[in-house]
C-alpha positions as CSV (number, residue, x, y, z in Angstrom):
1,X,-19.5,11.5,-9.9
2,X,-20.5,7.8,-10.9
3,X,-22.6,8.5,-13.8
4,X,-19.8,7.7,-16.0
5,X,-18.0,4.8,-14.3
6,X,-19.4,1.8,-13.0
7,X,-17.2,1.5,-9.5
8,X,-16.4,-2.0,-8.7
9,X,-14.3,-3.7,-6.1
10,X,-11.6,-6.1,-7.3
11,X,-11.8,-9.3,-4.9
12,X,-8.8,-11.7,-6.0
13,X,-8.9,-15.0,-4.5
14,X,-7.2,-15.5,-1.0
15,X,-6.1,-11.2,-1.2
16,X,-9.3,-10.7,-0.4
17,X,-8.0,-6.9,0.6
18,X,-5.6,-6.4,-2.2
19,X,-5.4,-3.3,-4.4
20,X,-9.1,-1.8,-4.4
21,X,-9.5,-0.1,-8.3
22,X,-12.4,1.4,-10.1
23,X,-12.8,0.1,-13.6
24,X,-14.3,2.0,-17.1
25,X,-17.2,0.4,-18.4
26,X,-14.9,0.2,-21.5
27,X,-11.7,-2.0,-21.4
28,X,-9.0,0.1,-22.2
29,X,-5.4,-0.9,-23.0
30,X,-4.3,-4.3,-22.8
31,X,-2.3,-5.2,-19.5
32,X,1.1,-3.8,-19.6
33,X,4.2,-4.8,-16.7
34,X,4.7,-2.4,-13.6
35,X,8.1,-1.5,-14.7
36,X,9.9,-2.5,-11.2
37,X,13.0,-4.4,-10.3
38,X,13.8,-7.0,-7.5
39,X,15.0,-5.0,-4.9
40,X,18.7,-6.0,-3.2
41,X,18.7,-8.0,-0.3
42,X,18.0,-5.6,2.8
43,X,17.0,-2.5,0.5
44,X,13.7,-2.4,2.1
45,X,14.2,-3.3,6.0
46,X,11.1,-1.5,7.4
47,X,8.8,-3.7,4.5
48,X,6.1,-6.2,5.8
49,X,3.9,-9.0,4.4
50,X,0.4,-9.1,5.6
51,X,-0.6,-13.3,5.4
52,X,-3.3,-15.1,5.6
53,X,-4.3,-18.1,7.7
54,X,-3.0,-20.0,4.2
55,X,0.3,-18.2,4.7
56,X,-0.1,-16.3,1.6
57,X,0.8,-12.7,0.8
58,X,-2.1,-10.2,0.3
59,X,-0.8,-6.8,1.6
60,X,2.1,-4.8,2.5
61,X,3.1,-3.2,5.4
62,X,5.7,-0.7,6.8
63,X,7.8,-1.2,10.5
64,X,6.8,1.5,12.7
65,X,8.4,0.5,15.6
66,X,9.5,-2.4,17.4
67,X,5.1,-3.1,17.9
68,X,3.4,-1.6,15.1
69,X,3.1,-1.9,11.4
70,X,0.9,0.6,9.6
71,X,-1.1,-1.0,6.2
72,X,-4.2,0.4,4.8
73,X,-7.6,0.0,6.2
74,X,-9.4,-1.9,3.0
75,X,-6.5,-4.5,4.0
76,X,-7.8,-5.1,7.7
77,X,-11.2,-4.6,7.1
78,X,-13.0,-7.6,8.5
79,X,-10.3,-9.4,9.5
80,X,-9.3,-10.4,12.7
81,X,-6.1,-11.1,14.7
82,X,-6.4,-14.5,14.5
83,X,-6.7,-14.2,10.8
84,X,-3.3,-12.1,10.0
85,X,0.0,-12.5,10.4
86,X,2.8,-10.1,9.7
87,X,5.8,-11.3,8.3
88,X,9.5,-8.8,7.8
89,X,12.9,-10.0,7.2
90,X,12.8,-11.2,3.7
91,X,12.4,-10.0,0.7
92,X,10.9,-13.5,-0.7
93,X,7.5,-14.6,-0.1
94,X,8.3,-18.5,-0.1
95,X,11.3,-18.2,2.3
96,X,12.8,-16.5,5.3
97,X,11.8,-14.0,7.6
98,X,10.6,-13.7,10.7
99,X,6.9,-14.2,11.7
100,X,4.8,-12.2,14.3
101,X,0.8,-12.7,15.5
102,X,-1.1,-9.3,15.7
103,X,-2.4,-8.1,19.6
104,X,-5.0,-5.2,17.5
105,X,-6.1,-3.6,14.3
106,X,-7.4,-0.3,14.6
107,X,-8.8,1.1,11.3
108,X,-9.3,4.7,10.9
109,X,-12.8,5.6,12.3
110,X,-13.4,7.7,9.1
111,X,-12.7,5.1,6.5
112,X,-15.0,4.9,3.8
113,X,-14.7,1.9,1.7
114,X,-17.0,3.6,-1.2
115,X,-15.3,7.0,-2.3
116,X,-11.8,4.9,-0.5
117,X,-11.0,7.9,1.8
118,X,-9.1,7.8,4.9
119,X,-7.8,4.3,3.9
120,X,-5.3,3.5,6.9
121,X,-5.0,1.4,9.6
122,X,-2.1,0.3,12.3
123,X,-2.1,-3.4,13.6
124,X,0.5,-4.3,16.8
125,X,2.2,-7.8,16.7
126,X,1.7,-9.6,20.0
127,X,5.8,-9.2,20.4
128,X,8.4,-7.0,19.9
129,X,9.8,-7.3,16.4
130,X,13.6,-8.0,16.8
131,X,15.3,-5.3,14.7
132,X,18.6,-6.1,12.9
133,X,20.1,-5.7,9.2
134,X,17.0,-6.9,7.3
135,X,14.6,-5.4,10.1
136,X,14.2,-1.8,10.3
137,X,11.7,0.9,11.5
138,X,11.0,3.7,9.1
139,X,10.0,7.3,10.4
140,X,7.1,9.1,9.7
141,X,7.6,12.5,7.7
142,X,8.7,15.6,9.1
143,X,7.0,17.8,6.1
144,X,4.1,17.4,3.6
145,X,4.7,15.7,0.0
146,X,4.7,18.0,-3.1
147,X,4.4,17.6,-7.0
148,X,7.7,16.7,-8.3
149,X,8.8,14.9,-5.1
150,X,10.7,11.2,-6.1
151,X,9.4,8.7,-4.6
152,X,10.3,4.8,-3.9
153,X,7.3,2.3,-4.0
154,X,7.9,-1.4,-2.7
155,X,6.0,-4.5,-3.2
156,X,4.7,-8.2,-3.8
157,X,2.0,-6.5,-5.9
158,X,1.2,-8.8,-9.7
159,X,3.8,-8.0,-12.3
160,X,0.9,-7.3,-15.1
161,X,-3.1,-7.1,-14.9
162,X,-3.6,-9.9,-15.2
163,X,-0.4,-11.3,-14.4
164,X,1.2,-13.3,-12.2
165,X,3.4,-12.4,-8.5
166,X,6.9,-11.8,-8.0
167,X,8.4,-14.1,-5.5
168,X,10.9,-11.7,-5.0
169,X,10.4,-8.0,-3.6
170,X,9.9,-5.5,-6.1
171,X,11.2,-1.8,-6.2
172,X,10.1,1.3,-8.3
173,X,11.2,5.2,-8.5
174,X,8.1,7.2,-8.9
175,X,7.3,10.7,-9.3
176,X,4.3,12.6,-7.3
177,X,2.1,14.9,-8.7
178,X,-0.4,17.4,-7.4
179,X,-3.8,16.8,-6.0
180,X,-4.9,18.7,-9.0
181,X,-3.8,16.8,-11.8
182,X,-4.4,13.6,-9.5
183,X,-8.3,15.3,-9.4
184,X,-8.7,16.1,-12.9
185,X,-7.7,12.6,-14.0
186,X,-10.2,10.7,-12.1
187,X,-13.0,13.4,-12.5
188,X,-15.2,11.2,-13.6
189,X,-14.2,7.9,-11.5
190,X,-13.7,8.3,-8.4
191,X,-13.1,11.3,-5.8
192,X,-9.4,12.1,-4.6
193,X,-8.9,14.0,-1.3
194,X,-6.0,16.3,-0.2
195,X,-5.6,13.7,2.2
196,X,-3.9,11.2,-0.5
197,X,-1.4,11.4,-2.6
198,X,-0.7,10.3,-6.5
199,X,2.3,9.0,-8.2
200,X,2.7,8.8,-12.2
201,X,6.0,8.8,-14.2
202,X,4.4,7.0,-17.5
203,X,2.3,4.0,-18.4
204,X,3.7,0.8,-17.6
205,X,5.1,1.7,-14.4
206,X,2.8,1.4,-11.1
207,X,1.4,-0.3,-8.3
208,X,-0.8,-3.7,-8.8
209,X,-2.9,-6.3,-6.7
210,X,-0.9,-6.8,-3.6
211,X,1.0,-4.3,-3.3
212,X,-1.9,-2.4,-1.4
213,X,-1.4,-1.0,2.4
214,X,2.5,-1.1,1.8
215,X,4.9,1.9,1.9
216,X,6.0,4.7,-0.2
217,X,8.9,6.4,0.8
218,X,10.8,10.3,-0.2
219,X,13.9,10.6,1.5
220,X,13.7,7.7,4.4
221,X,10.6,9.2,5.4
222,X,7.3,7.0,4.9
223,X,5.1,9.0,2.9
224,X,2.0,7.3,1.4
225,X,0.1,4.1,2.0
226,X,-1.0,2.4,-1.0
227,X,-4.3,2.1,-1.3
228,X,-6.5,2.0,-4.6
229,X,-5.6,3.0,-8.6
230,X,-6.8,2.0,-12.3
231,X,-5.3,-1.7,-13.0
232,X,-2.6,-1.6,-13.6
233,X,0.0,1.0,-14.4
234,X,-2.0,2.1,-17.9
235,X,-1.2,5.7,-17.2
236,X,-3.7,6.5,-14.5
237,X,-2.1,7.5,-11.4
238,X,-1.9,5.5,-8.6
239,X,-3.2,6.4,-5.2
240,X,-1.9,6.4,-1.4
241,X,-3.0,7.7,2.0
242,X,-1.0,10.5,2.9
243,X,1.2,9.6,5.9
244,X,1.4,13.2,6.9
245,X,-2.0,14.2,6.8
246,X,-2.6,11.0,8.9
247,X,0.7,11.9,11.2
248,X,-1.0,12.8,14.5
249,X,-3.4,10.1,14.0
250,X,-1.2,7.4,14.0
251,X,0.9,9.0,16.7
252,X,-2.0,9.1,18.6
253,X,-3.3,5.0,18.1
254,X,0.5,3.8,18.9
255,X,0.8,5.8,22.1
256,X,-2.9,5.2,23.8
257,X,-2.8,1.6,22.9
């Protein structure tokens, strides 16, 4: 699968858990912009920053409930609640919003941070978040995701790669395909599951460094997780954990815990 690929982890500094992407030996095309907009003020209530002890952004996040926040699992990966907090209520990084400790991160017990499978995790603030205009849950989906289905991706993630970071929240339609043409265009870089799924309306237009464990959405329903994709938006699909695949799992984390 890897004879064709060398498979690296992209560590940025202080997003040490930000956008996980398998790179061609060769370089490819130059870095092109992800194609979003700022998103209005409120657009994206159930959004959340993941911060360091520094206070700075290195993943996204989506509002469960008034306790829990589901992100990816390369995100929380050896961190600790001391090291995280989770920040809603604003849609810029520098001000606003209101800040919450974490209580636990569970990570998926079948996460494998080599072929990036089963890349989800759920982390409960040590408070109840206070919901109001700018605060929102999202639900989970009542059905599965199909090719064709639009889709709205949110985040802090870099502009271009390289590039720099939006200050302000970024917003992008999307369009997902099938597993199949998701399969067939990393057939010789890394493995994609029925468990995830792919979004790709043309190159230019994508997720980036940042914008990893936060939410993609079809029809007010949270759909996908972001987790890992060629860098960035050069006409590789991207690639999320499938919320509904994951559904009973999550479920299960929030109401034992």
């Amino acid at each position: 699968m890897f004879r064709h690929a060398v498979f690296l982890v992209c560590i940025l500094a202080l997003e040490n858990r930000a956008f996980i992407l398998p790179q061609l030996d060769e370089q490819g095309p130059g870095p092109r912009i992800v194609g979003g907009s700022t998103a209005p003020d409120g657009r994206v209530p159930y959004q959340a920053s993941l911060r360091n002890v520094l206070n700075s952004h290195f993943c996204g996040g989506s509002v469960l409930n008034n306790r829990w926040v589901l992100t990816a699992a390369h995100c929380t990966v050896g961190q600790s609640k001391s090291s995280i907090k989770v920040v809603v209520g604003t849609n810029n990084l520098l001000v606003g919003g209101d800040r919450y400790s974490v209580e636990i991160i569970i990570i998926h017990e079948g996460y494998d941070s080599v072929q990036i499978s089963n890349d989800v995790s759920v982390i409960k603030v040590t408070s109840d978040i206070e919901f109001k205009d700018r605060v929102q849950p999202i639900q989970l989906p009542d059905e599965d995701t199909y090719a064709g289905a639009d889709v709205v991706l949110s985040g802090w993630g870099r502009l271009s790669y390289p590039g720099i970071y939006p200050t302000q929240l970024q917003i992008i339609n999307l369009t997902a395909l099938s597993v199949e043409e998701c399969q067939a265009a990393y057939s010789t870089i890394n493995p994609v599951f029925p468990s995830e799924i792919c979004t790709l309306t043309k190159a230019g237009e994508g997720a980036c460094h940042g914008d990893s464990g936060g939410p993609l959405v079809e029809n007010d329903r949270l759909v996908g997780v972001v987790s890992w994709g060629m860098p960035c938006a050069r006409g590789y699909p991207d690639v999320y954990s499938r919320v509904y695949y994951f559904k009973s799992w999550i479920q299960d984390k929030m109401d034992n815990n």
